[in-house]
C-alpha positions as CSV (number, residue, x, y, z in Angstrom):
1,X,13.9,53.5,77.8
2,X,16.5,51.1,76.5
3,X,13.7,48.4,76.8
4,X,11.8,50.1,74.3
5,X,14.3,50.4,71.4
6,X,14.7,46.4,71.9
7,X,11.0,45.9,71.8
8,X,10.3,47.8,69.0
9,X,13.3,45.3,67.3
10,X,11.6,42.2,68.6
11,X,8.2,43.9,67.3
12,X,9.7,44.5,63.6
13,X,11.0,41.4,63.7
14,X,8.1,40.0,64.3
15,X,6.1,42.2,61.7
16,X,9.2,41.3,59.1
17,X,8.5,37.5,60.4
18,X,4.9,37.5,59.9
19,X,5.4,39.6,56.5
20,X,7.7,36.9,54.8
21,X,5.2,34.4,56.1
22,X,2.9,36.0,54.4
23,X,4.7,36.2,51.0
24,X,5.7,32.5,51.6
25,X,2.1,31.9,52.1
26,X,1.2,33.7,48.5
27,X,4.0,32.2,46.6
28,X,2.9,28.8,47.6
29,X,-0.5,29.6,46.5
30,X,0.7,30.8,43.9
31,X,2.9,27.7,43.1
32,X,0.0,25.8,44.1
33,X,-2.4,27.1,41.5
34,X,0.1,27.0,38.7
35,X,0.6,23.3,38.9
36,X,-2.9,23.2,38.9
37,X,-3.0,24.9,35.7
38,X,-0.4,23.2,34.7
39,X,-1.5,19.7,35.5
40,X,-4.8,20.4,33.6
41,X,-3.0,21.6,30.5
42,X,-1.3,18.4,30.6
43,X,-4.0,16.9,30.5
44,X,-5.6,19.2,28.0
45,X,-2.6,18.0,25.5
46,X,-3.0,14.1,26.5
47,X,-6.6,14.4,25.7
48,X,-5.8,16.0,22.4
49,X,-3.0,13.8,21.4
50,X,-5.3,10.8,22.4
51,X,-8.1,12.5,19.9
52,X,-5.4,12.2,17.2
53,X,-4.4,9.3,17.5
54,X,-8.1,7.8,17.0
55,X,-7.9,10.5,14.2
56,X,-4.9,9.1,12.4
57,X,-5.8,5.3,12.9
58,X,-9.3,6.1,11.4
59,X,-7.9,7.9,8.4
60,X,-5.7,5.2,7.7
61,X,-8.8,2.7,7.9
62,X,-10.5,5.0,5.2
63,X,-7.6,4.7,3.2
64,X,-7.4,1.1,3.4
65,X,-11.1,1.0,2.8
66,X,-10.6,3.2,-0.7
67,X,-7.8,1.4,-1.5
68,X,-9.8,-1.5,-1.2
69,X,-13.0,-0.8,-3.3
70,X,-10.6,0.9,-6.4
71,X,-9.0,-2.4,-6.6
72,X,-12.6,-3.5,-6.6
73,X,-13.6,-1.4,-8.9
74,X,-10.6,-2.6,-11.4
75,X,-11.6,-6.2,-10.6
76,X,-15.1,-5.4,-11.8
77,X,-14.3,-3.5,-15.0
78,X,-11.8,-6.6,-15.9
79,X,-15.3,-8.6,-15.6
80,X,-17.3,-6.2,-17.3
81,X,-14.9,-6.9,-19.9
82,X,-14.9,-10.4,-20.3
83,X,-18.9,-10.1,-20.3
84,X,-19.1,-8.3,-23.0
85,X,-16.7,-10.5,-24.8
86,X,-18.8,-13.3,-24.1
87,X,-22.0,-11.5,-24.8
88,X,-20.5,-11.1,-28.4
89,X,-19.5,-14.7,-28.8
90,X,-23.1,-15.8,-27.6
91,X,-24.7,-13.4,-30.2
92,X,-22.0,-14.7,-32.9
93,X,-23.2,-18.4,-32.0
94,X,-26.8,-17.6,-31.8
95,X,-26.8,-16.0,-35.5
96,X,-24.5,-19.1,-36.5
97,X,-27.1,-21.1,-35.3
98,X,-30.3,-18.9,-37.0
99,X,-28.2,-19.8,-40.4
100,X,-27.6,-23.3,-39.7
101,X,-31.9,-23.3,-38.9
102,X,-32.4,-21.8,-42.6
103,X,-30.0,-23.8,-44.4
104,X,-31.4,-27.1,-42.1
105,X,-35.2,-26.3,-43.4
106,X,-34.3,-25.6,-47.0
107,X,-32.4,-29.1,-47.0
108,X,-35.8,-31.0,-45.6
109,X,-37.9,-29.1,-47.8
């Protein structure tokens, strides 16, 4: 009978063995599947930081581009401007010159 008592110790230790194994075993799944998770939410976030990053870099090219075409835009009106000042001038000379053709004829005539 004594043999018994110390083989049902060896047997519990052997269930308590096989039990922590077990729990081992399931933690490192565990563990295993959470750097898993882990490693694609990293992943996840690089993606997203990469997407704005393209973001950012674009905006700023828009920005350039706008900034560019008002200072188009201001460049343009300044010619406008001028135009129109030489548009009078040429409309000044050309009724300058219709009076000089009248006062030319009435001299020949």
């Amino acid at each position: 009978m004594a043999a018994a008592p110390a083989g049902g110790a060896s047997d519990a230790q052997a269930r308590f063995g096989r039990s922590v194994k077990g729990l081992l075993i399931d933690r490192v799944t565990g563990c295993g599947t959470d750097v898993i998770a882990l490693t694609k939410q990293v992943l996840k976030g690089s993606r997203s930081s990469e997407l704005l990053g393209h973001a950012a870099r674009n905006m700023v090219m828009q920005e350039d581009a706008i900034l560019h075409s008002e200072d188009s835009l201001r460049k343009m009106a300044i010619i406008t401007t001028h135009l129109q000042y030489q548009q009078e001038a040429i409309q000044k000379n050309v009724e300058h010159s219709s009076n000089l053709q009248d006062q030319l004829s009435h001299l020949l005539k």
